[in-house]
C-alpha positions as MATLAB code, in Angstrom:
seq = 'XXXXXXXXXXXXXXXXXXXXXXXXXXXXXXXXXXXXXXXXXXXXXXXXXXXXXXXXXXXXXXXXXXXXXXXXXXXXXXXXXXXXXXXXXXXXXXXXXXXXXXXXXXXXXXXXXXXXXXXXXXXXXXXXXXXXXXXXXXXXXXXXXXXXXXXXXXXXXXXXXXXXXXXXXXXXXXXXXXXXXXXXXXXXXXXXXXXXXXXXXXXXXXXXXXXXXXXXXXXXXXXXXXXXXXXXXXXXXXXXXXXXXXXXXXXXXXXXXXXXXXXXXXXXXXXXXXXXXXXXXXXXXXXXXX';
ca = [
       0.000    0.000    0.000;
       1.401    3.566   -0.880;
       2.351    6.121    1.412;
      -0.599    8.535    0.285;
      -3.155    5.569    0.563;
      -1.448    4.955    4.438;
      -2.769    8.399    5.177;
      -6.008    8.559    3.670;
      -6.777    5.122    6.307;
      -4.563    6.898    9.184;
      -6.528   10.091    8.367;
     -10.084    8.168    8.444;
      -9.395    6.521   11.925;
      -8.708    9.874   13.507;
     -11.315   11.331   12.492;
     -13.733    8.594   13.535;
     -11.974    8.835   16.832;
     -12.523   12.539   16.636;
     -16.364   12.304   15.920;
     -17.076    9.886   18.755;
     -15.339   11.964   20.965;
     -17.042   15.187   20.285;
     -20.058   13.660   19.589;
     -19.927   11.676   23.208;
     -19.812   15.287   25.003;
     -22.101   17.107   22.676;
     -24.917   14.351   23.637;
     -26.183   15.745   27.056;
     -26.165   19.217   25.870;
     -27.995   18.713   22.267;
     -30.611   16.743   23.766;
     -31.507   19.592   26.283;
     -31.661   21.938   23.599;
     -33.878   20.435   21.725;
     -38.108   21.123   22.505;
     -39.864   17.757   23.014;
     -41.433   18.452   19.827;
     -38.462   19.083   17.677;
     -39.043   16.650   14.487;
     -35.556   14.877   13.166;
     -32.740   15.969   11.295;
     -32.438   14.370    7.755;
     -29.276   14.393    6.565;
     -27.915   14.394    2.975;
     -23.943   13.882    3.977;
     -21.582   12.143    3.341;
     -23.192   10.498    0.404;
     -22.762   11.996   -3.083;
     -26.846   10.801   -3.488;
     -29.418   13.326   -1.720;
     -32.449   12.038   -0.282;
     -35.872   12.224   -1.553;
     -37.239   13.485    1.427;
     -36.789   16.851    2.495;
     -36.088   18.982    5.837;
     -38.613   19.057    8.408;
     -40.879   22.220    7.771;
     -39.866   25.480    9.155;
     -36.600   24.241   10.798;
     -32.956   25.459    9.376;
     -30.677   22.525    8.774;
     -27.274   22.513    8.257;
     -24.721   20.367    6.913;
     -20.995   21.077    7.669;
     -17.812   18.974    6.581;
     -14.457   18.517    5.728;
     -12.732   16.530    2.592;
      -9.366   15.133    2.475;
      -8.772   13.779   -1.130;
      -5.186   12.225   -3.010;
      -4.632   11.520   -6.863;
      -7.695   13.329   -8.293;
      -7.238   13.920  -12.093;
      -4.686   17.164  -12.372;
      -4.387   16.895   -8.553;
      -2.243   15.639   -6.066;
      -4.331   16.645   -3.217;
      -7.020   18.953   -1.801;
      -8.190   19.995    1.556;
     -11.521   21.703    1.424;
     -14.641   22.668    3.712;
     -18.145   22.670    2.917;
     -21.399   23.700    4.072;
     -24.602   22.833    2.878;
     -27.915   25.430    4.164;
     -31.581   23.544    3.650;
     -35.020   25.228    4.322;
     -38.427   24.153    3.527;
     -41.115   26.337    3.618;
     -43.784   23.388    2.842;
     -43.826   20.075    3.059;
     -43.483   19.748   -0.785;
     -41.113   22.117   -1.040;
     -37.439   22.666    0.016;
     -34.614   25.641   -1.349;
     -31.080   25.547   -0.373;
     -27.370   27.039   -0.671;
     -24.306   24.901   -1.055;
     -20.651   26.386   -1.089;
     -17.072   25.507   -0.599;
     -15.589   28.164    1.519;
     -11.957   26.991    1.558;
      -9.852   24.833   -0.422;
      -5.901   24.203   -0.082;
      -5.195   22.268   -3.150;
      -1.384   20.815   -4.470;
      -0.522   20.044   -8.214;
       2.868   19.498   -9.125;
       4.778   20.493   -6.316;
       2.698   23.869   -6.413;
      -0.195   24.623   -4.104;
      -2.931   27.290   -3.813;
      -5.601   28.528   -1.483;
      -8.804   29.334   -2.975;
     -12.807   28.955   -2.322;
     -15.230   27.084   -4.733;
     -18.633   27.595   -5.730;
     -21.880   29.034   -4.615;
     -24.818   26.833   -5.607;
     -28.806   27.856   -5.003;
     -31.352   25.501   -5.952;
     -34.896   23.775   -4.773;
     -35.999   20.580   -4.119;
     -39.992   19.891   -5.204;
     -41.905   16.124   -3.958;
     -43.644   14.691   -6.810;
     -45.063   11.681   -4.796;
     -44.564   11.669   -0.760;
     -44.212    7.978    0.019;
     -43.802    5.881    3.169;
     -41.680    2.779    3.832;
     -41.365    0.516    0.757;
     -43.571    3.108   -0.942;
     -40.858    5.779   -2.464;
     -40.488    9.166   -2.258;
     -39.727   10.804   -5.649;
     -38.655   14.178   -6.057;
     -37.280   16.499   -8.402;
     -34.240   18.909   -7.839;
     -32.961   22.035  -10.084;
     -29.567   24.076   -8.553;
     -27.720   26.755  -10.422;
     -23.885   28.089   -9.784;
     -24.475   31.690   -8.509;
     -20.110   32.214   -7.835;
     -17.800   30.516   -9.964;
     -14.965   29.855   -7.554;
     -11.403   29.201   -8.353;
     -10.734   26.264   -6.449;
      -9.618   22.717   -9.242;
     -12.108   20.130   -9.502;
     -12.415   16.991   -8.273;
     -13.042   13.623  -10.744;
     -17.003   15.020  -10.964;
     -16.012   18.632  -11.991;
     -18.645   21.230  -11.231;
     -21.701   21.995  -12.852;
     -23.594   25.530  -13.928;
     -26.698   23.791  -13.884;
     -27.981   20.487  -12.704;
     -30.673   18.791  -12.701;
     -31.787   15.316  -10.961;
     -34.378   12.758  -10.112;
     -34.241   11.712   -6.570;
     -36.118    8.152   -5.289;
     -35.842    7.039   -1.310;
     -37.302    4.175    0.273;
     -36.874    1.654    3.015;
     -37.056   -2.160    2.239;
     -36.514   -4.872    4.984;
     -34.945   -2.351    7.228;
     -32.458   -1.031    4.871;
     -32.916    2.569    3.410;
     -31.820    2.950    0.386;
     -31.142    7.106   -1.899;
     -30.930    6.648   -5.889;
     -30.383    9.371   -7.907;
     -30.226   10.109  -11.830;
     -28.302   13.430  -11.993;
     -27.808   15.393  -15.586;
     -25.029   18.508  -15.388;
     -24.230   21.267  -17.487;
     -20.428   21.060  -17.517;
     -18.542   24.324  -19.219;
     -15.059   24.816  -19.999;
     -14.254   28.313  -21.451;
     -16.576   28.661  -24.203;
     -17.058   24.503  -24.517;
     -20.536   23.207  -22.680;
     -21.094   18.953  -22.294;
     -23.558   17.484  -20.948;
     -22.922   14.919  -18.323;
     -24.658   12.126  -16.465;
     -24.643   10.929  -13.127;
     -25.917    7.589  -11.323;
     -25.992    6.727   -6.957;
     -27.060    4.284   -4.864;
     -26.434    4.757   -1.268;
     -27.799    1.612    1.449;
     -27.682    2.458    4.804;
     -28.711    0.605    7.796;
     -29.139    0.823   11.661;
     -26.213   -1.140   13.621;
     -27.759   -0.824   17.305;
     -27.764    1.923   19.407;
     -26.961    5.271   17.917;
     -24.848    3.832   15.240;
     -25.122    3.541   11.626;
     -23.500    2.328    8.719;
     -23.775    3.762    4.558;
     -22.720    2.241    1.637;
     -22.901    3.836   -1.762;
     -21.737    2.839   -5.400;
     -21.382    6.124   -8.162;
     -20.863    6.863  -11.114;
     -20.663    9.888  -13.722;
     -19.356   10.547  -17.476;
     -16.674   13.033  -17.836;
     -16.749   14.425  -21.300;
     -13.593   16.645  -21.177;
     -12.009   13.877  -20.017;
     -13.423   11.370  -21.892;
     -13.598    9.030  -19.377;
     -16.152    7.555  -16.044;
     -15.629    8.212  -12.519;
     -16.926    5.502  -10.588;
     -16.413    5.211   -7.090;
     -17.359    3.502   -3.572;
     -18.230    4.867   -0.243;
     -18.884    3.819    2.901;
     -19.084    5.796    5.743;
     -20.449    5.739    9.473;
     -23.084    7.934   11.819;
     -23.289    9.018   15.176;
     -26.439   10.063   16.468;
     -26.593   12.195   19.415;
     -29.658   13.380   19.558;
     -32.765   13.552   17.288;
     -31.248   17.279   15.947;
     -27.677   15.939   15.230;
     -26.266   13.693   13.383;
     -22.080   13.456   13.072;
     -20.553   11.421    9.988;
     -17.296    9.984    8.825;
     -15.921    7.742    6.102;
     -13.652    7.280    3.075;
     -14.437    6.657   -0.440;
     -12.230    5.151   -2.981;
     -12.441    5.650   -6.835;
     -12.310    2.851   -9.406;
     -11.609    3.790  -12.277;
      -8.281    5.793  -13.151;
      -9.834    9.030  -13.964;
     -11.489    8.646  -10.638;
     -10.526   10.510   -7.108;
      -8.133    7.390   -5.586;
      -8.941    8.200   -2.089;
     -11.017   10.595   -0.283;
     -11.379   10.852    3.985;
     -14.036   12.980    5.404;
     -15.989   13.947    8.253;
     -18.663   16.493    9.264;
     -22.214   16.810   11.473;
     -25.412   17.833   10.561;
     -27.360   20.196   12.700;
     -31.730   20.900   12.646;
     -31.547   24.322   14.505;
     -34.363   23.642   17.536;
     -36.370   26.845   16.739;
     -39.112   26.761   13.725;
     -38.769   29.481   11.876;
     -42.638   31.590   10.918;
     -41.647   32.005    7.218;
     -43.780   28.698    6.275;
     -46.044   28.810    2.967;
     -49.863   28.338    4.567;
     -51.290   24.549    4.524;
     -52.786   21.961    6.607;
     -50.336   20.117    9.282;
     -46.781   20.102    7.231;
     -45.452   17.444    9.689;
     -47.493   14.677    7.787;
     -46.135   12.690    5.405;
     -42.590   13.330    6.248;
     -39.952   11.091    6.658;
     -36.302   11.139    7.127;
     -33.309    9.613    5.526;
     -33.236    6.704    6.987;
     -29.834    7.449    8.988;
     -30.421    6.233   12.493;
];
């Protein structure tokens, strides 16, 4: 095994160690914050598919994390955060923000600092389902700041649009989605096409486990970038959910190794901008990440 793929596995077991550990003394104090009533997070990290289902109504979630990844194509390595902002204002509706405020990246013994892009887009159910009957959705998001930070194997989109499916079978939840970008470079637009299929499943306790299999064209490249995930969740409390994991790609256009880690947070407060309809908490369900 190579020194770089040593420290993407040295790199994941810290920071699983570092999740537990914050997570352990975070437990006490999230669960007295949180209102009896409080629905559940439902969180969309680490997996590259989103879920179906949306945010509970009225309630600001937020998704924070941080990506160590070796050997992407024209990269050695990047360090980046990101942060993910979801609202919805009805239960068949849901608009959110995604950026990458920092990235350190390295590329032939040269490095720069730089942020990445600003995303806005919506999330509208077509059919809310429940158990093995799926949740289908349909999701449109637009780049509002082209940053300067390199690419990963997926590149970065100006528009995308995808079909989202979630269910639960058997005790296993399972996120499919069918994702078609708008890739540009300079004056040069592709189309490209995208395909998940994250599992996940409750291990006991507070504790679960993810699995995902992905894959997307590159056209500028000319190649696929197909890779596998697997990752683990802490549960706290009902508001906040911590992940970690690794993903490795297959294919040699593909991002070899990735480590990351990151929480998501349901802030305990509804918020009163809500459009007006009968009782929004019906119908919902979460992501199946217990």
């Amino acid at each position: 095994m190579s020194h770089r793929r040593w420290c993407a596995l040295l790199i994941s077991c810290l920071l699983a160690g570092c999740v537990v550990a914050v997570a352990q003394q975070t437990q006490q104090n999230t669960q007295n914050a949180a209102p009896p009533d409080t629905p559940a997070a439902n969180p969309a990290r680490p997996t590259v598919s989103t879920p179906a289902t949306l945010t509970p109504v009225g309630y600001l979630q937020f998704e924070t994390g941080a990506l160590g990844a070796t050997d992407s194509p024209g990269l050695d390595s990047q360090f980046s955060f990101n942060e993910v902002i979801k609202y919805s204002p009805a239960r068949w509706l849901e608009i959110l923000a995604s950026s990458e405020p920092f990235a350190y990246s390295t590329a032939g013994g040269q490095s720069a600092k730089a942020p990445g892009d600003v995303d806005l887009g919506a999330q509208v159910v077509l059919h809310h389902g429940e158990g093995p009957n799926p949740t289908v959705t349909l999701s449109y998001l637009t780049r509002v700041y082209a940053g300067q930070a390199p690419d990963l194997d997926i590149a970065s989109y100006r528009n995308s649009a995808l079909l989202l499916v979630s269910g639960d079978v058997k005790g296993f939840h399972y996120d499919t989605n069918y994702i078609f970008n708008e890739l540009v470079d300079g004056s040069v637009r592709r189309a490209a096409f995208g395909q998940t299929l994250s599992v996940s499943h409750h291990l006991g306790g507070k504790f679960g486990l993810s699995g995902e299999i992905w894959h997307f064209t590159q056209p500028f490249l000319r190649g696929n970038a197909v890779g596998n995930l697997w990752a683990m969740n802490y549960n706290p409390s009902k508001i906040l959910v911590f992940d970690c994991g690794f993903q490795h790609g297959l294919t040699s256009t593909s991002t070899q190794w990735e480590a990351f880690l990151g929480f998501t947070y349901l802030l305990p407060r509804r918020l009163p901008l809500r459009l007006p309809e009968g009782d929004s908490h019906k119908g919902h369900t979460d992501s199946g990440q217990q």
